[in-house]
MOPAC internal coordinates of N, CA, C and O (Angstrom, degrees):
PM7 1SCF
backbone

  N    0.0000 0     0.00 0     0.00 0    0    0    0
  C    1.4443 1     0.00 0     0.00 0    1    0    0
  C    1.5195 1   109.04 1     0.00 0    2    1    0
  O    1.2310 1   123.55 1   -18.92 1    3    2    1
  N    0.9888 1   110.80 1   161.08 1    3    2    1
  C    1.8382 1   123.01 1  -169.28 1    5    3    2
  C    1.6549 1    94.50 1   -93.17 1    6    5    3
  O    1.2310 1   125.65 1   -49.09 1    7    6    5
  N    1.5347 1   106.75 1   130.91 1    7    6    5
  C    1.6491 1   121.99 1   145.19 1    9    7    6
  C    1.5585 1   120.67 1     9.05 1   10    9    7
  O    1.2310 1   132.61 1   120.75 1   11   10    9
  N    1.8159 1    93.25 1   -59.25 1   11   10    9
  C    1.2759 1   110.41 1  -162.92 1   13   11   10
  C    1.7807 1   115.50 1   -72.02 1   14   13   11
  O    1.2310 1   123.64 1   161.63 1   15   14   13
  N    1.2104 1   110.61 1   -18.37 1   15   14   13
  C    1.8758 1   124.12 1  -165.65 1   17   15   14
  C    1.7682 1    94.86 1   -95.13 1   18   17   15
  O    1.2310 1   113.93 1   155.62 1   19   18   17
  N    1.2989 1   129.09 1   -24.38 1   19   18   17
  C    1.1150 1   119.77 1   161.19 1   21   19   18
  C    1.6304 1   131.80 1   -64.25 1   22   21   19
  O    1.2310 1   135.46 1   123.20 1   23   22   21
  N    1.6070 1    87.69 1   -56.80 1   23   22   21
  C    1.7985 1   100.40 1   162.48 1   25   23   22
  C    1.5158 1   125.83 1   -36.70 1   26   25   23
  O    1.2310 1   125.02 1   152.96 1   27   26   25
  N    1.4843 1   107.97 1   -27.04 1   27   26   25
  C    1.2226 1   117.12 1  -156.89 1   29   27   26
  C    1.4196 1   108.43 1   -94.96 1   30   29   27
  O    1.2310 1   121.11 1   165.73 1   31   30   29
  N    1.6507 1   115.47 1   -14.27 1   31   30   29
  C    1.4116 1   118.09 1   161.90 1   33   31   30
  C    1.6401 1   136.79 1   -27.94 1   34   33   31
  O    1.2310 1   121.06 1   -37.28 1   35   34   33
  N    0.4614 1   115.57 1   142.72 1   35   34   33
  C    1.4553 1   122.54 1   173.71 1   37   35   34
  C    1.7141 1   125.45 1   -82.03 1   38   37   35
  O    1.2310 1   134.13 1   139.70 1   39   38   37
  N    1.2514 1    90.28 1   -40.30 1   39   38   37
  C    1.6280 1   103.18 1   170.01 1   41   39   38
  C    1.6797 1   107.73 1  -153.10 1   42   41   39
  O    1.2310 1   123.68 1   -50.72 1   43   42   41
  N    1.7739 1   110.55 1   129.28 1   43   42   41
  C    1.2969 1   117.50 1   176.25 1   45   43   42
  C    1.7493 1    99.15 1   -42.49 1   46   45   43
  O    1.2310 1   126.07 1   -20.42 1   47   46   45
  N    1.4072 1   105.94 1   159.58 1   47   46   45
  C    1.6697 1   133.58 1   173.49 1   49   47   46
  C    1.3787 1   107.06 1  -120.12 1   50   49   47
  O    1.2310 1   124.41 1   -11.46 1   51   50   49
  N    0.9265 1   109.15 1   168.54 1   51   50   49
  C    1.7469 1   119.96 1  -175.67 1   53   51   50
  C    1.8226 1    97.57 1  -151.06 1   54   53   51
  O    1.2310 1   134.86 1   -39.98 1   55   54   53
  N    1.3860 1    88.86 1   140.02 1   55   54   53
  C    1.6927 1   103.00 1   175.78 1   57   55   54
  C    1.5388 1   112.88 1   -63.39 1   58   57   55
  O    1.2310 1   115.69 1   -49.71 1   59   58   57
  N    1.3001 1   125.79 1   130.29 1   59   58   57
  C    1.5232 1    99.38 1   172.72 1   61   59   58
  C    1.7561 1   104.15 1  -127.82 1   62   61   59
  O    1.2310 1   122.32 1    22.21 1   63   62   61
  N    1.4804 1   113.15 1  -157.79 1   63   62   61
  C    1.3054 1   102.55 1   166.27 1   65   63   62
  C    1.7092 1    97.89 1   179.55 1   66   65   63
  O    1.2310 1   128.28 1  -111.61 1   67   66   65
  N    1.2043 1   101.66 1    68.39 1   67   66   65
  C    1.7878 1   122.30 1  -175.08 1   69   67   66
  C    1.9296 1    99.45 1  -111.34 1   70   69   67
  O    1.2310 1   136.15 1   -35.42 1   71   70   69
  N    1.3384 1    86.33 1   144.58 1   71   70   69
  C    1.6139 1    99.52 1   158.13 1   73   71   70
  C    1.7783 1   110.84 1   -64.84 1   74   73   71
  O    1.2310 1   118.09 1   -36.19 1   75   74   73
  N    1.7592 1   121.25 1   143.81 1   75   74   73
  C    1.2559 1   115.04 1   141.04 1   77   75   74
  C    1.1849 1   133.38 1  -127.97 1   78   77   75
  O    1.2310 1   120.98 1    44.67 1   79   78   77
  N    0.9857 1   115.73 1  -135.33 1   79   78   77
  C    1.7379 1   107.53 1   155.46 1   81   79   78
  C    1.7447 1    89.91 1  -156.93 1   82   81   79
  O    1.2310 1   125.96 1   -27.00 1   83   82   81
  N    1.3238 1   106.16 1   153.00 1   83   82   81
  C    1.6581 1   119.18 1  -159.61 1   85   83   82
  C    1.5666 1    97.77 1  -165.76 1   86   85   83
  O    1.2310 1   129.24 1   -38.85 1   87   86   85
  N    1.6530 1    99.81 1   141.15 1   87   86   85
  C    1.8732 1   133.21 1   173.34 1   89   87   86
  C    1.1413 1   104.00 1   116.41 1   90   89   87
  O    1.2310 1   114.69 1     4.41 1   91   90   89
  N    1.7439 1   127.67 1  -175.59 1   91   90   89
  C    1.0887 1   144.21 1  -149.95 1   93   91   90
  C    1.7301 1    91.23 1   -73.44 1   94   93   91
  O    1.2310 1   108.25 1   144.02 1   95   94   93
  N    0.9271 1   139.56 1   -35.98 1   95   94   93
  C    1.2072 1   129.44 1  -157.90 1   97   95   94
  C    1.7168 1   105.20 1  -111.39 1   98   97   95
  O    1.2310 1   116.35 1   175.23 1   99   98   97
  N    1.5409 1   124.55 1    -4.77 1   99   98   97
  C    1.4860 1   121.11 1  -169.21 1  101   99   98
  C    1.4846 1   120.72 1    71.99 1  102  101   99
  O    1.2310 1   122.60 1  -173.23 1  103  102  101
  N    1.1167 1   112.62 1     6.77 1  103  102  101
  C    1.9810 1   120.49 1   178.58 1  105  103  102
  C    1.2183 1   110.56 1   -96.08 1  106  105  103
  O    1.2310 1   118.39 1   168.52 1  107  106  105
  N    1.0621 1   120.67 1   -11.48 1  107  106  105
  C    1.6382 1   107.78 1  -173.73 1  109  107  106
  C    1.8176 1   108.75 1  -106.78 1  110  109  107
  O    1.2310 1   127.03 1   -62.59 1  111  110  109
  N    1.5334 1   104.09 1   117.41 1  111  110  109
  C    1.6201 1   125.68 1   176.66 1  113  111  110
  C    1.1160 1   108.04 1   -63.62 1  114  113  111
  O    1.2310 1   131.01 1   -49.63 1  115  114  113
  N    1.9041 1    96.36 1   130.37 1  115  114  113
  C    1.4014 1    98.62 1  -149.10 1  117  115  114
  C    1.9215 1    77.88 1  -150.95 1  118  117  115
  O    1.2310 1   117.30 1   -21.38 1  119  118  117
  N    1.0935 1   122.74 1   158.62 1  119  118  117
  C    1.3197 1   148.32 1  -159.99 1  121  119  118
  C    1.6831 1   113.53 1  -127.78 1  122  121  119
  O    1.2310 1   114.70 1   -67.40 1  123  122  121
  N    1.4910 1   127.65 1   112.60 1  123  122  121
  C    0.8933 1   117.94 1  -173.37 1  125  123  122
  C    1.4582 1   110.91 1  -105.72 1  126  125  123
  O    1.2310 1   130.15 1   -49.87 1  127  126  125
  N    1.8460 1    98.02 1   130.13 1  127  126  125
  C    1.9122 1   118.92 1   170.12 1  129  127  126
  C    1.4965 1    99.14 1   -45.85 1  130  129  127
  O    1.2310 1   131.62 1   101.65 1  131  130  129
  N    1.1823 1    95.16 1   -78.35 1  131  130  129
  C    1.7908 1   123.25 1  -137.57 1  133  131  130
  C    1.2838 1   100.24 1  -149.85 1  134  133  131
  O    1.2310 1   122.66 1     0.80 1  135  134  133
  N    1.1080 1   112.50 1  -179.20 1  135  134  133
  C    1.9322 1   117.47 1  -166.12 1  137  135  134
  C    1.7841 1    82.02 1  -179.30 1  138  137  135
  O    1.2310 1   132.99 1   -19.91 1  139  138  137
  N    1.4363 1    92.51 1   160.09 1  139  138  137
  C    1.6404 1   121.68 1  -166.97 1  141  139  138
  C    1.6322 1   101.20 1  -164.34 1  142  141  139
  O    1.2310 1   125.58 1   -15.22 1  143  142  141
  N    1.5828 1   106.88 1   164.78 1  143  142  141
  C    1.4246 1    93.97 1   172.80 1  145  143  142
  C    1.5472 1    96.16 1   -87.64 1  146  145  143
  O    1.2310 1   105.81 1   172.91 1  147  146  145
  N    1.0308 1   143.92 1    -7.09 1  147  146  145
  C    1.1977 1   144.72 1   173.02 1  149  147  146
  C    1.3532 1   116.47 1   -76.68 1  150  149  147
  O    1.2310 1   125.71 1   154.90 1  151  150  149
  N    0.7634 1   106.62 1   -25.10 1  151  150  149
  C    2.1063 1   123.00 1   177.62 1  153  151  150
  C    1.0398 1   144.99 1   150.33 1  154  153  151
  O    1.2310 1   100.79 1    30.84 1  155  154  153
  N    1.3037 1   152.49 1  -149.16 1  155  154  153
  C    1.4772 1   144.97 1  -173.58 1  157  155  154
  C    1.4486 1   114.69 1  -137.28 1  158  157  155
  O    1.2310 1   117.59 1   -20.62 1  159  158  157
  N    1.3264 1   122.19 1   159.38 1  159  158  157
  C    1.1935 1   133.86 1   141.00 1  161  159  158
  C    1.5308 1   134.43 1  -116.13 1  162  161  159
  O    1.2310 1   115.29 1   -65.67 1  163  162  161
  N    1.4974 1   126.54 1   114.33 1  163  162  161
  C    0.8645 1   129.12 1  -147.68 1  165  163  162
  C    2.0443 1    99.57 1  -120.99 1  166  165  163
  O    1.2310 1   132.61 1    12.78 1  167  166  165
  N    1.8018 1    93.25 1  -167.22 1  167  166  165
  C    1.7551 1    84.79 1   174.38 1  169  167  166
  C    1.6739 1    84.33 1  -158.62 1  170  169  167
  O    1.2310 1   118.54 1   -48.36 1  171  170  169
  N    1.9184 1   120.39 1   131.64 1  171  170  169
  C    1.4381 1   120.08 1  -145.96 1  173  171  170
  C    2.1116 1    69.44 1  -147.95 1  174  173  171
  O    1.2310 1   137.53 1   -33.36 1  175  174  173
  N    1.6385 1    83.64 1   146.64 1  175  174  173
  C    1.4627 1    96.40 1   172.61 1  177  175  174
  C    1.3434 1   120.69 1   -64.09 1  178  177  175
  O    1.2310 1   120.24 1   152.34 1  179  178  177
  N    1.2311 1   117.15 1   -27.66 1  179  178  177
  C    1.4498 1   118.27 1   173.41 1  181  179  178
  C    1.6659 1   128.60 1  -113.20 1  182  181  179
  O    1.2310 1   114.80 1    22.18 1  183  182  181
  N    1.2810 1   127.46 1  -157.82 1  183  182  181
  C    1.1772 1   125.15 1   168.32 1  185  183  182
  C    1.6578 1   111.58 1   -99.40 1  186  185  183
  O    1.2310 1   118.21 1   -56.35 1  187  186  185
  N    1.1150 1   121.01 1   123.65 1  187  186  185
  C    1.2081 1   126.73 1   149.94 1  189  187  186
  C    2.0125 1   135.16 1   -97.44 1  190  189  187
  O    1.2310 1   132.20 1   -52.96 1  191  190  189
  N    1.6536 1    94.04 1   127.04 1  191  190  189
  C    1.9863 1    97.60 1  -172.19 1  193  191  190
  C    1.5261 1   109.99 1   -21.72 1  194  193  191
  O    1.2310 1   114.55 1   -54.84 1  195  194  193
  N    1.3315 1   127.93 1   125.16 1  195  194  193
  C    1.7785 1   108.34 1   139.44 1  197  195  194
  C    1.0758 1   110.73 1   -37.39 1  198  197  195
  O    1.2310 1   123.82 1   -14.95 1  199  198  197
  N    1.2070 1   110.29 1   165.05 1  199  198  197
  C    1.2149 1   124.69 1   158.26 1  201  199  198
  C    1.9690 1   129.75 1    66.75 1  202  201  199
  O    1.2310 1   143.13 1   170.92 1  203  202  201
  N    1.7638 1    72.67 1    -9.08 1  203  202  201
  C    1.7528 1    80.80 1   175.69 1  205  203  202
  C    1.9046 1   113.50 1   -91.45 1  206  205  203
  O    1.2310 1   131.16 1     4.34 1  207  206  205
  N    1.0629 1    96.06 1  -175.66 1  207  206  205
  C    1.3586 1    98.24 1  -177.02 1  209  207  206
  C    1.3577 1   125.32 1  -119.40 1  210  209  207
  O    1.2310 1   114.51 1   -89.70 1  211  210  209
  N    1.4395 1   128.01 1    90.30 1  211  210  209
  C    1.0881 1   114.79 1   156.24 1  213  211  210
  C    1.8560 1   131.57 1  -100.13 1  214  213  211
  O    1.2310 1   136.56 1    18.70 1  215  214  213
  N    1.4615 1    85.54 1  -161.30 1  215  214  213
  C    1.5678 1   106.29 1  -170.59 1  217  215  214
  C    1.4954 1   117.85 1  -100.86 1  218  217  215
  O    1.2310 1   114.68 1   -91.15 1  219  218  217
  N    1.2125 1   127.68 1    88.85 1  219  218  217
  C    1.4575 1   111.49 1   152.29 1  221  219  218
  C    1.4600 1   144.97 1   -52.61 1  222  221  219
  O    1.2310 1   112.95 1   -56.40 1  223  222  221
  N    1.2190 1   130.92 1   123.60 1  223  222  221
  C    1.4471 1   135.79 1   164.49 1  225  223  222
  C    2.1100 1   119.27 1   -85.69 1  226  225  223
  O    1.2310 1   128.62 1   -95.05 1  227  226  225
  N    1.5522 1   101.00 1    84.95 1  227  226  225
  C    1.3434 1    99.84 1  -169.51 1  229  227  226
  C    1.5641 1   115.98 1  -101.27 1  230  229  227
  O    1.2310 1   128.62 1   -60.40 1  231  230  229
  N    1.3011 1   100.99 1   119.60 1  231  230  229
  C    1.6474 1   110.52 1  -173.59 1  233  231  230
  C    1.9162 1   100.53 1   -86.73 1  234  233  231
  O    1.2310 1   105.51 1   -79.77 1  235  234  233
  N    1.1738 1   144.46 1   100.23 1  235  234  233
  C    1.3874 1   141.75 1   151.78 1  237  235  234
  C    1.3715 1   110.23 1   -81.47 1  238  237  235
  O    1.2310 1   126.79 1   -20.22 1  239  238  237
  N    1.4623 1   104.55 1   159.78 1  239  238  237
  C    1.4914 1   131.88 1   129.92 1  241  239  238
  C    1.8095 1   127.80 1   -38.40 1  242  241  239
  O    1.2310 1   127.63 1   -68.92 1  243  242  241
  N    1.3720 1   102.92 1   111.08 1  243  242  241
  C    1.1136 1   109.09 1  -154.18 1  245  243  242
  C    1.7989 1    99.55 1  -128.62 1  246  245  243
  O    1.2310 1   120.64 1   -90.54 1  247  246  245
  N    1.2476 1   116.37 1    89.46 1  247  246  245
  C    1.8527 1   110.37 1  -163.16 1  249  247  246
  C    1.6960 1   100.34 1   -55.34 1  250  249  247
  O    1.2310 1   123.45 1   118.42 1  251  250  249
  N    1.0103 1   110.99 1   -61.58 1  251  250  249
  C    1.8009 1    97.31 1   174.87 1  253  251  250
  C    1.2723 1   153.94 1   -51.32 1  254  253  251
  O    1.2310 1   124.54 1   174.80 1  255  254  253
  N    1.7516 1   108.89 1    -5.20 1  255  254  253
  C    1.3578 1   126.62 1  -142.52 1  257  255  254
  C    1.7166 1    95.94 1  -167.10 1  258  257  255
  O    1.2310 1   131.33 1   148.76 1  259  258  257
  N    1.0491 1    95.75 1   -31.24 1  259  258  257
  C    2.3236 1    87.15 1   173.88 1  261  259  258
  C    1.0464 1   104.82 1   119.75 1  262  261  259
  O    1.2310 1   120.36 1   105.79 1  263  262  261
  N    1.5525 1   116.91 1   -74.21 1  263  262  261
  C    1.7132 1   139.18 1   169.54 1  265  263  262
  C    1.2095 1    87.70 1  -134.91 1  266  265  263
  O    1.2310 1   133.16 1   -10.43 1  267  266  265
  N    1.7193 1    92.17 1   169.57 1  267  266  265
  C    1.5916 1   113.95 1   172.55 1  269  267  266
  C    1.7481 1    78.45 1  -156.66 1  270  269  267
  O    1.2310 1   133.37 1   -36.67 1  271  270  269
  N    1.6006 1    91.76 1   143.33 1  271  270  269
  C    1.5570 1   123.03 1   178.91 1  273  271  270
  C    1.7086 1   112.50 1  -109.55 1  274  273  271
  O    1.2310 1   127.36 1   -46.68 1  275  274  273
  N    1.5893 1   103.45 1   133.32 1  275  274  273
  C    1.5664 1    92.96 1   178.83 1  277  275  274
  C    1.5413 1    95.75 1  -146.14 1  278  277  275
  O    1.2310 1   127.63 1   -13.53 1  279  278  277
  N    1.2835 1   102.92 1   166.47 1  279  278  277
  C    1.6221 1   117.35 1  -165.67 1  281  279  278
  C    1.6196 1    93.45 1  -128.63 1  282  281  279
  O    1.2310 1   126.03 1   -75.66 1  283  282  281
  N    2.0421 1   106.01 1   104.34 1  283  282  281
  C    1.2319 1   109.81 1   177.28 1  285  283  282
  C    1.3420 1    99.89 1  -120.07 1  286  285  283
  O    1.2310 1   124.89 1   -30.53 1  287  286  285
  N    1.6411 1   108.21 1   149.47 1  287  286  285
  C    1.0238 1   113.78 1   160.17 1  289  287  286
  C    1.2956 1   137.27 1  -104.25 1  290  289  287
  O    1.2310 1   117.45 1    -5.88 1  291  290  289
  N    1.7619 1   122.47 1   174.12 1  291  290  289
  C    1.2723 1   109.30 1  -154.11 1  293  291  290
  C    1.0735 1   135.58 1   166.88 1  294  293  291
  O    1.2310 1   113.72 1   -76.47 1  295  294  293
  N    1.6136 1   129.48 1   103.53 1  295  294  293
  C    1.3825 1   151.61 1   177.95 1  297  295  294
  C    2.0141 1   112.96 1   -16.64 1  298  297  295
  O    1.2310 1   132.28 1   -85.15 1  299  298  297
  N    0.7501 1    93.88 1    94.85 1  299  298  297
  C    1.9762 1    86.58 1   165.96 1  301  299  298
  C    1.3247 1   114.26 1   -66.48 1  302  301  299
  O    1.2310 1   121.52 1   -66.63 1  303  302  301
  N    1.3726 1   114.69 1   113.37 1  303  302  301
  C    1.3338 1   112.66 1  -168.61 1  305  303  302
  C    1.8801 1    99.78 1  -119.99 1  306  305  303
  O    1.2310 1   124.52 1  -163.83 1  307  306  305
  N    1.2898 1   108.94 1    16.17 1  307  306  305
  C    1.6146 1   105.38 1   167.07 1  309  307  306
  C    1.4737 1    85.64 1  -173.70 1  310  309  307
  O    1.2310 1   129.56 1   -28.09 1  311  310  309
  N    1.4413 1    99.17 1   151.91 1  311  310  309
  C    1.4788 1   113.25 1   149.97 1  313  311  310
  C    1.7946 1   106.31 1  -163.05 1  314  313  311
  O    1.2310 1   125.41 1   -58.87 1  315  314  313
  N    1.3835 1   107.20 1   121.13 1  315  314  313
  C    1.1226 1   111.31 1   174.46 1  317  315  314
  C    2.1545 1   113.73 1  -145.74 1  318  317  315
  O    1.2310 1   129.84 1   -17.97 1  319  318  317
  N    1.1834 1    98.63 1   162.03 1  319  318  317
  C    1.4453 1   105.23 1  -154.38 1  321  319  318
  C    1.4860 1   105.91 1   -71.09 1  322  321  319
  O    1.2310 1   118.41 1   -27.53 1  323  322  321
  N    0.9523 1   120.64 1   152.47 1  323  322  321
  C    1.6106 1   128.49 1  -171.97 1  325  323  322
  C    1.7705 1   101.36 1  -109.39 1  326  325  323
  O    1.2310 1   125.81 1   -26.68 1  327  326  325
  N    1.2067 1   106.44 1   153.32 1  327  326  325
  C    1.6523 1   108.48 1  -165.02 1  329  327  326
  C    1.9510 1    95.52 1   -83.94 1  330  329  327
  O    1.2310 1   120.76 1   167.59 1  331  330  329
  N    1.2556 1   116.16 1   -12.41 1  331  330  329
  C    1.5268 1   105.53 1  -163.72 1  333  331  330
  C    1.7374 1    88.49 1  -107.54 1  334  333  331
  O    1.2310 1   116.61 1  -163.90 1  335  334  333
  N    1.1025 1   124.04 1    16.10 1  335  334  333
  C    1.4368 1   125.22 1  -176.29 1  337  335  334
  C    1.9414 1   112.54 1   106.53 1  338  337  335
  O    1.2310 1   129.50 1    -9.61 1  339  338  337
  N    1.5324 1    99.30 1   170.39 1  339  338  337
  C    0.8852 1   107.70 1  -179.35 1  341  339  338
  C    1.8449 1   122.82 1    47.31 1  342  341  339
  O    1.2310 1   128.55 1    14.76 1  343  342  341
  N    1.2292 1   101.14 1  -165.24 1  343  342  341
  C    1.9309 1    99.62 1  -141.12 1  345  343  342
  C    1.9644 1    84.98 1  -126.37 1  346  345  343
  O    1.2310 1   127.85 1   -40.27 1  347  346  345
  N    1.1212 1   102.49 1   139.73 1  347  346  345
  C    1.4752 1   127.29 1   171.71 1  349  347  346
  C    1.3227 1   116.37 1   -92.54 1  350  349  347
  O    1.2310 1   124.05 1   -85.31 1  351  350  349
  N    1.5361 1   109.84 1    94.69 1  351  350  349
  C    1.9827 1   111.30 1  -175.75 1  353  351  350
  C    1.3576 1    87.22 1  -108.57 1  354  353  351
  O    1.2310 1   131.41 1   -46.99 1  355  354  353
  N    1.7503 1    95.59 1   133.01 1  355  354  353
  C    1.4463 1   109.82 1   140.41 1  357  355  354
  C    1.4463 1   129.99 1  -102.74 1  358  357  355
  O    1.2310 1   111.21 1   -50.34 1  359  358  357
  N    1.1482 1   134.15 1   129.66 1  359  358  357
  C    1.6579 1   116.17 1   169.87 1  361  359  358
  C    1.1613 1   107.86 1  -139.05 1  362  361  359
  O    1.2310 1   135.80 1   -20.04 1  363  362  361
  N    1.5728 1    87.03 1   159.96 1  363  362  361
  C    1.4061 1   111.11 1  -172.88 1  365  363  362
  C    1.2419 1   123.82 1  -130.11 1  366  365  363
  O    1.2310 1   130.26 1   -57.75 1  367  366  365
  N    2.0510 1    97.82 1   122.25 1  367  366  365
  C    1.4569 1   111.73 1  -136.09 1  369  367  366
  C    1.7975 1    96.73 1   -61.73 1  370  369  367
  O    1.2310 1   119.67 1    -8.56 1  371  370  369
  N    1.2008 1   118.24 1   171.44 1  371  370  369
  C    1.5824 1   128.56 1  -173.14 1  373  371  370
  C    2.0993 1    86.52 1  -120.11 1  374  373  371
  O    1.2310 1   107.40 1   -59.88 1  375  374  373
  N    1.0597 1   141.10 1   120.12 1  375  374  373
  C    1.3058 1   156.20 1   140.33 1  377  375  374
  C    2.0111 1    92.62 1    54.23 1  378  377  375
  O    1.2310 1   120.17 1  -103.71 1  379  378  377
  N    0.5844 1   117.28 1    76.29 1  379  378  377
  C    1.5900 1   144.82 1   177.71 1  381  379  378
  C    1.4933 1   104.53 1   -67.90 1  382  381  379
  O    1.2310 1   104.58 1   -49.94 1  383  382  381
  N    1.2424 1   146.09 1   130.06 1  383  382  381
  C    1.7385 1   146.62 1   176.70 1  385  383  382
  C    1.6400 1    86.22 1   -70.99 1  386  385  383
  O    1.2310 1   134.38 1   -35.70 1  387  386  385
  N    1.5736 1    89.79 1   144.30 1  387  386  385
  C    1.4310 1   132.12 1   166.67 1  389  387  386
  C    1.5439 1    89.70 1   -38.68 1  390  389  387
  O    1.2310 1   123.41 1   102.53 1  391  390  389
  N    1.1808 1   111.07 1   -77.47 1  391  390  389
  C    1.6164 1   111.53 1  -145.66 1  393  391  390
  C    2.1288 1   101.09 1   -50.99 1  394  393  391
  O    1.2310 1   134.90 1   123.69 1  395  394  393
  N    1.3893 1    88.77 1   -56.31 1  395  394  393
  C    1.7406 1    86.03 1  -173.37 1  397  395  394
  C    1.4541 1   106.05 1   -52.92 1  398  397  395
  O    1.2310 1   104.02 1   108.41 1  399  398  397
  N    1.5633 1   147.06 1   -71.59 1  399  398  397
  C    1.3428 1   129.81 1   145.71 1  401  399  398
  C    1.2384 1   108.26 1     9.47 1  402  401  399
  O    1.2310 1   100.54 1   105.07 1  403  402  401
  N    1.3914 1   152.90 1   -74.93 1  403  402  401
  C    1.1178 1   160.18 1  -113.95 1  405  403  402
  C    1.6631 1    91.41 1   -96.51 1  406  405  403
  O    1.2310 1   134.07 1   113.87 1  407  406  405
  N    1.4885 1    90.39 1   -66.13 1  407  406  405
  C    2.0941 1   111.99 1  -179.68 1  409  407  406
  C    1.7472 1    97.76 1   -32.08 1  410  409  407
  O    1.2310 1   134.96 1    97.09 1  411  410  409
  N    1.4904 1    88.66 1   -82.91 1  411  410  409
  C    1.4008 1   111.69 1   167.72 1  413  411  410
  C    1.5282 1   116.40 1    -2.84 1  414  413  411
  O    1.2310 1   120.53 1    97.09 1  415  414  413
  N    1.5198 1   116.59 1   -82.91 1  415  414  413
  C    1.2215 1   123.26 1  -175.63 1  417  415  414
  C    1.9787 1   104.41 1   -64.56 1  418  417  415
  O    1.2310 1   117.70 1   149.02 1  419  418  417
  N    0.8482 1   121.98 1   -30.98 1  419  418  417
  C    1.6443 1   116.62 1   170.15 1  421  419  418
  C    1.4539 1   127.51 1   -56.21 1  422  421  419
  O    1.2310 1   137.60 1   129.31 1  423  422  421
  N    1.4959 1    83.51 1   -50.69 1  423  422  421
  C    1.6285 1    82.62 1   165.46 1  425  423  422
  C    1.9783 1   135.20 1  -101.03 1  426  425  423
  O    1.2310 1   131.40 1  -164.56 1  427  426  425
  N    1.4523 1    95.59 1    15.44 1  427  426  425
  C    1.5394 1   113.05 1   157.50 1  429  427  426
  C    1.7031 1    91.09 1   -78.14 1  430  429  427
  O    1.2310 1   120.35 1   114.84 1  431  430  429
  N    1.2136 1   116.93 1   -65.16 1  431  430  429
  C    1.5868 1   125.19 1  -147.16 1  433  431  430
  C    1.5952 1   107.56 1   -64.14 1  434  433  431
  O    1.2310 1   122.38 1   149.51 1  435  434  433
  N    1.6437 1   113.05 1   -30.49 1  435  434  433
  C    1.7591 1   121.14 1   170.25 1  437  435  434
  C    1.4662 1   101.72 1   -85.62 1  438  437  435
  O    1.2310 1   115.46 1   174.00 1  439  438  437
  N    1.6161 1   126.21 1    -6.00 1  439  438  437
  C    1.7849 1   116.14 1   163.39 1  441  439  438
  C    1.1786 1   129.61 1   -59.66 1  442  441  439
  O    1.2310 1   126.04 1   149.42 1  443  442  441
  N    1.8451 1   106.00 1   -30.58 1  443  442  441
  C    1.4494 1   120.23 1  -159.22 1  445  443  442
  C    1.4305 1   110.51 1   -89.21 1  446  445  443
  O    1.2310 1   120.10 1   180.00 1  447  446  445

């Protein structure tokens, strides 16, 4: 992708590489890309719908507390197959609590 499609973000991302759990129900082990307060990119053994909606289970870095766990929800707005296996979800969180946003942006901002 070009320079220019990053710039165009909305909110910096940060690399990550945490366990989650991801789909309509939060059971399915799922591997996290990147994270945004806007949403994630992850990598899930199977395929999940565009356009459908699931649930993330996101474990962060939490300086006061160790981790902190939050239950976001959230539009699949890609999923396509990865050459080393498994399926490439992005989603995009649907009205997310202040506080995780908050997490979120801390630990983009301690990535850089």
């Amino acid at each position: 992708m070009s320079e220019n499609y990053s710039e165009r973000r909305a909110h910096p991302r940060a690399e990550a590489d945490f366990p989650l759990k991801l789909g309509p129900d939060g059971k399915i082990p799922a591997r996290l890309k990147n994270i945004s307060r806007s949403g994630l990119c992850c990598v899930v053994p199977q395929p999940l719908p565009e356009m459908s909606l699931a649930e993330a289970v996101v474990e962060l870095p939490a300086p006061e507390e160790g981790t902190r766990a939050f239950r976001l929800q959230g539009a699949v707005v890609r999923c396509r197959p990865e050459e080393e296996g498994g399926y490439e979800v992005a989603l995009f969180f649907q009205f997310p609590p202040r506080e995780a946003q908050d997490l979120i942006s801390r630990y983009v901002d301690s990535s850089r």
